[in-house]
C-alpha positions in Angstrom: -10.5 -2.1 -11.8 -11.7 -2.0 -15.3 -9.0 -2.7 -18.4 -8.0 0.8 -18.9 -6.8 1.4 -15.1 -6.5 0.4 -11.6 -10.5 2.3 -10.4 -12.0 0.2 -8.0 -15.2 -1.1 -10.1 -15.2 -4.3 -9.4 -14.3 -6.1 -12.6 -11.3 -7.4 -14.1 -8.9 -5.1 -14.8 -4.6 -4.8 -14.5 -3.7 -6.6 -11.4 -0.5 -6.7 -9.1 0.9 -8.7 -6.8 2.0 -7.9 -2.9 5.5 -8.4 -1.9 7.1 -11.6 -1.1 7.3 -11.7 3.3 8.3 -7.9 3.9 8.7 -6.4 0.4 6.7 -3.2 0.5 8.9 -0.2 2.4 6.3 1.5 4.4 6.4 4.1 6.8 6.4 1.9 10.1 9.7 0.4 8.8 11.3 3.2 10.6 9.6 2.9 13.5 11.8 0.0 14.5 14.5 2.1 13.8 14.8 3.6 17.4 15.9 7.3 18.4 19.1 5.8 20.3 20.2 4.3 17.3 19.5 7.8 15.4 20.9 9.7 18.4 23.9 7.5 19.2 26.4 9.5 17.1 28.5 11.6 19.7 29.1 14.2 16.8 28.0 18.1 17.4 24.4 18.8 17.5 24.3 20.7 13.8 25.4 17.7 12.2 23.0 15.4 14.0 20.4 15.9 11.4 22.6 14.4 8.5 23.2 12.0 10.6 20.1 11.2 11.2 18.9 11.2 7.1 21.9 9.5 6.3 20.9 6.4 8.9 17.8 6.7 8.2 18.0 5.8 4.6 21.0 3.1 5.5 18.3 1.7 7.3 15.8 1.4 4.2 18.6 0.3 2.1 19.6 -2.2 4.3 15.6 -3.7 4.8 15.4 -3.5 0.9 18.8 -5.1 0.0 17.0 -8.4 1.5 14.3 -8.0 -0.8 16.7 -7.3 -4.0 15.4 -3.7 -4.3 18.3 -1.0 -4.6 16.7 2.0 -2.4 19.0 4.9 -4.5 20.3 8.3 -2.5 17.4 9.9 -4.1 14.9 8.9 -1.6 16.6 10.1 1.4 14.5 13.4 1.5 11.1 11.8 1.2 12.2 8.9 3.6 13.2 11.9 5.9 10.1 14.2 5.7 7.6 10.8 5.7 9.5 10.1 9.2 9.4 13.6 10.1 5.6 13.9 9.7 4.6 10.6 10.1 5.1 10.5 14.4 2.9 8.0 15.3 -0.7 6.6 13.8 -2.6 10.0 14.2 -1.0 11.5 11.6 -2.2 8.9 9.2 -5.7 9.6 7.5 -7.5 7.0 7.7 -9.6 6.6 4.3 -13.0 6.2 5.3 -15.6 3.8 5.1 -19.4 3.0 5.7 -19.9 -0.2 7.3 -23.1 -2.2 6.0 -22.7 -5.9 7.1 -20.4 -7.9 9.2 -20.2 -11.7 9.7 -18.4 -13.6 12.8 -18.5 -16.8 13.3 -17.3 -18.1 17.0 -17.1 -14.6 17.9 -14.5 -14.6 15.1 -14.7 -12.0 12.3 -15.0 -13.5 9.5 -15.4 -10.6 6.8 -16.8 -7.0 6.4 -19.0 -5.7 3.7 -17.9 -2.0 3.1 -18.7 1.1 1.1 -15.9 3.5 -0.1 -16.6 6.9 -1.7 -15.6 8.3 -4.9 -12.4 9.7 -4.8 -9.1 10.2 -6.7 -6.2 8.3 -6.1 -2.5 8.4 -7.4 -1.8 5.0 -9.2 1.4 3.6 -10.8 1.5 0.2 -12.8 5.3 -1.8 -12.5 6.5 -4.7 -13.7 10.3 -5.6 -12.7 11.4 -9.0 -12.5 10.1 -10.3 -9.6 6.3 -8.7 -8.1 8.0 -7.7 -4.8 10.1 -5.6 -6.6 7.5 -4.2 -8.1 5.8 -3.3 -5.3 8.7 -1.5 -3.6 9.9 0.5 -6.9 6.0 1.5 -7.3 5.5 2.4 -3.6 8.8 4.6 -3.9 7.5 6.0 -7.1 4.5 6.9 -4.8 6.4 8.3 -1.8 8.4 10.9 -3.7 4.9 12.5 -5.1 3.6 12.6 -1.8 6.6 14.5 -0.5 7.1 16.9 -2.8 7.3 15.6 -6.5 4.0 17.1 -7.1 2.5 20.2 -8.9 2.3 22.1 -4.7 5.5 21.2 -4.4 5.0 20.5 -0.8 4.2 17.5 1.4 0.5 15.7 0.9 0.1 14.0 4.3 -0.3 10.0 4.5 -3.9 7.8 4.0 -3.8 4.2 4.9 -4.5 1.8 3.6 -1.5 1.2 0.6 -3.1 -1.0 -1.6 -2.1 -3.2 -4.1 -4.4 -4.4 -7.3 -3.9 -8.2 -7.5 -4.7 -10.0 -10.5 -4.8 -13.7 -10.5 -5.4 -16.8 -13.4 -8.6 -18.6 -13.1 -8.2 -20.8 -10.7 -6.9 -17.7 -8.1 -3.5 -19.8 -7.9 -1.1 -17.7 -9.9 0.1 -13.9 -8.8 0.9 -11.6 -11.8 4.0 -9.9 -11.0 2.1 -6.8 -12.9 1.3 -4.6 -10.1 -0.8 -1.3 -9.0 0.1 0.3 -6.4 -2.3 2.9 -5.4 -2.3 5.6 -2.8 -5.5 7.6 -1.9 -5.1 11.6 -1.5 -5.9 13.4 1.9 -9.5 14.5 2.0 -8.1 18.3 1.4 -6.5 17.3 -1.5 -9.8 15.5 -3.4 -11.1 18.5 -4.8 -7.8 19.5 -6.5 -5.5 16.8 -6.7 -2.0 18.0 -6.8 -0.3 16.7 -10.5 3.1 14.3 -10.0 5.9 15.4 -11.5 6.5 12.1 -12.3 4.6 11.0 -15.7 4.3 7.1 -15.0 2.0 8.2 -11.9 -1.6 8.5 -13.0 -4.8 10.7 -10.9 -7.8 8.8 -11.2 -11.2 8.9 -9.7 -12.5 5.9 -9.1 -16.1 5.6 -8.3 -18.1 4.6 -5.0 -17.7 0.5 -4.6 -18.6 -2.2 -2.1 -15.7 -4.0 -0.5 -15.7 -7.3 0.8 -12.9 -6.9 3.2 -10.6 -10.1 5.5 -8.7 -9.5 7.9 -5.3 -11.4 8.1 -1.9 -11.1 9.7 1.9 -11.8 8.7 3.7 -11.5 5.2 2.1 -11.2 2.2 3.8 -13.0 -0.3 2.1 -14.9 -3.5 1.4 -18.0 -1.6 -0.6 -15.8 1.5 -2.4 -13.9 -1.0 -3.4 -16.7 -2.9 -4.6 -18.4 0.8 -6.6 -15.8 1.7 -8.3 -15.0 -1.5 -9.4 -18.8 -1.9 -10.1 -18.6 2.0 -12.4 -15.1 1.4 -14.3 -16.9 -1.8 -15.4 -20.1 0.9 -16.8 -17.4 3.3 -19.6 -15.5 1.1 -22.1 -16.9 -0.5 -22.1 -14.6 -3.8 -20.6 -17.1 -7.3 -20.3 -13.6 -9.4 -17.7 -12.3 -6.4 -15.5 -15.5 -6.4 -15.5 -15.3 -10.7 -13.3 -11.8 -10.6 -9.7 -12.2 -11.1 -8.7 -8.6 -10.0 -8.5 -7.9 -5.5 -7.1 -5.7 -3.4 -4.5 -6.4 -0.9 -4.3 -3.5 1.8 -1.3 -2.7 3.8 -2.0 -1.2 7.3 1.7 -1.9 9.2 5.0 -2.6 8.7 5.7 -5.4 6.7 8.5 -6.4 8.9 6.1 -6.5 12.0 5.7 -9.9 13.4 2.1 -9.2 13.5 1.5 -7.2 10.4 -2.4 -5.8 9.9 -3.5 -6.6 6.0 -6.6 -7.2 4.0 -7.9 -9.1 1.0 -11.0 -7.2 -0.3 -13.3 -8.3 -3.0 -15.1 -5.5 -4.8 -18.6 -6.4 -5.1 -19.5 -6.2 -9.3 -21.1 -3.1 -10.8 
């Protein structure tokens, strides 16, 4: 996370900010969504699949509207073909990982020490007028080049993590509400990365790092994030890893999940 971009080097860089409680739209939104309430419609079969778009982006709209993000009739396709081909985890790529060092405490995990490979990801910087905001206007900026927007014209596939670059003040107490959302391409896709249509959406390699990686649960609003960073920087031993003011939140689950899976990772400097 250098000053020019969002790469995951390590140092400090453009930061972001997650959303407040359940402001980033992800695909396991809709999973709460259930068929009967898709199916329920009593109307003839050939309509049932405008029908189903239709209630499928009420749905988002209705999640968003709680979050003062305006989800516009533009995104029903990409909502439609991420539910479409996004039936269940297996269809998610994974973006993968070396493990090199774990430490648990109590039989409690405490944190992970990971490598991640050079690869390209497809970034896109907002700043709206509140940080969840700009999460779910960047992640939707991100969605439409997956399905479609891009130079195949066709539908990437889905990696998980989502993550977000966080930048913080000094004392890691203060959020920026300048975010980077980032979404890695589909190991097919590395080699050539398809362009976006959209010009605000930047290809970038970023190089192999080290990733100090926590585990937490729930929302991840500016007072978790702060938490968990401060709570990461008591757990390792390193001064040079607590002194950067640039992380990485990753997203794993719905944010309206009771239990929702996120990380805080550190990136180990270069």
């Amino acid at each position: 996370m250098d000053q020019g971009g969002c790469q995951m080097n390590g140092g400090g860089g453009r930061g972001g900010d997650e959303p407040d409680d359940s402001g980033m739209i992800t695909l396991e939104d809709l999973e709460s969504f259930s068929e009967d309430a898709l199916s329920d419609s009593g109307n003839p079969e050939e309509d049932e699949k405008t029908i189903d778009d239709d209630r499928l982006l009420e749905y988002w709209q209705d999640v968003a509207r709680g979050h003062q993000v305006e989800v516009s009739q533009e995104m029903a396709e990409p909502i439609q073909q991420l539910t479409s081909n996004n039936q269940g985890r297996s269809n998610r790529e994974a973006i993968p990982f070396t493990l090199l060092e774990r430490k648990e405490k109590c039989g409690e995990l405490l944190w992970e020490k990971r490598q991640y490979e050079k690869g390209h990801w497809a970034c896109v910087t907002m700043r709206e007028e509140t940080y969840e905001q700009s999460i779910c206007y960047g992640f939707m900026k991100l969605m439409r080049y997956i399905c479609q927007q891009n130079s195949l014209g066709d539908y990437l596939g889905m990696t998980l993590p989502i993550v977000t670059v966080v930048r913080t003040d000094e004392n890691h107490s203060v959020i920026s509400h300048s975010v980077i959302v980032a979404y890695c391409l589909p190991v097919e896709h590395q080699a050539q990365p398809p362009q976006p249509h959209d010009n605000e959406i930047v290809i970038e390699i970023w190089p192999a790092t080290t990733a100090y990686t926590r585990s937490f649960t729930g929302p991840t609003n500016e007072v978790t994030i702060v938490n968990q960073i401060n709570a990461l920087a008591e757990q390792l031993d390193s001064p040079g890893l607590r002194a950067n003011d640039s992380f990485i939140v990753a997203g794993y689950t719905n944010p309206a999940h009771i239990n929702r899976q996120n990380e805080i990772w550190f990136l180990e400097r270069t």
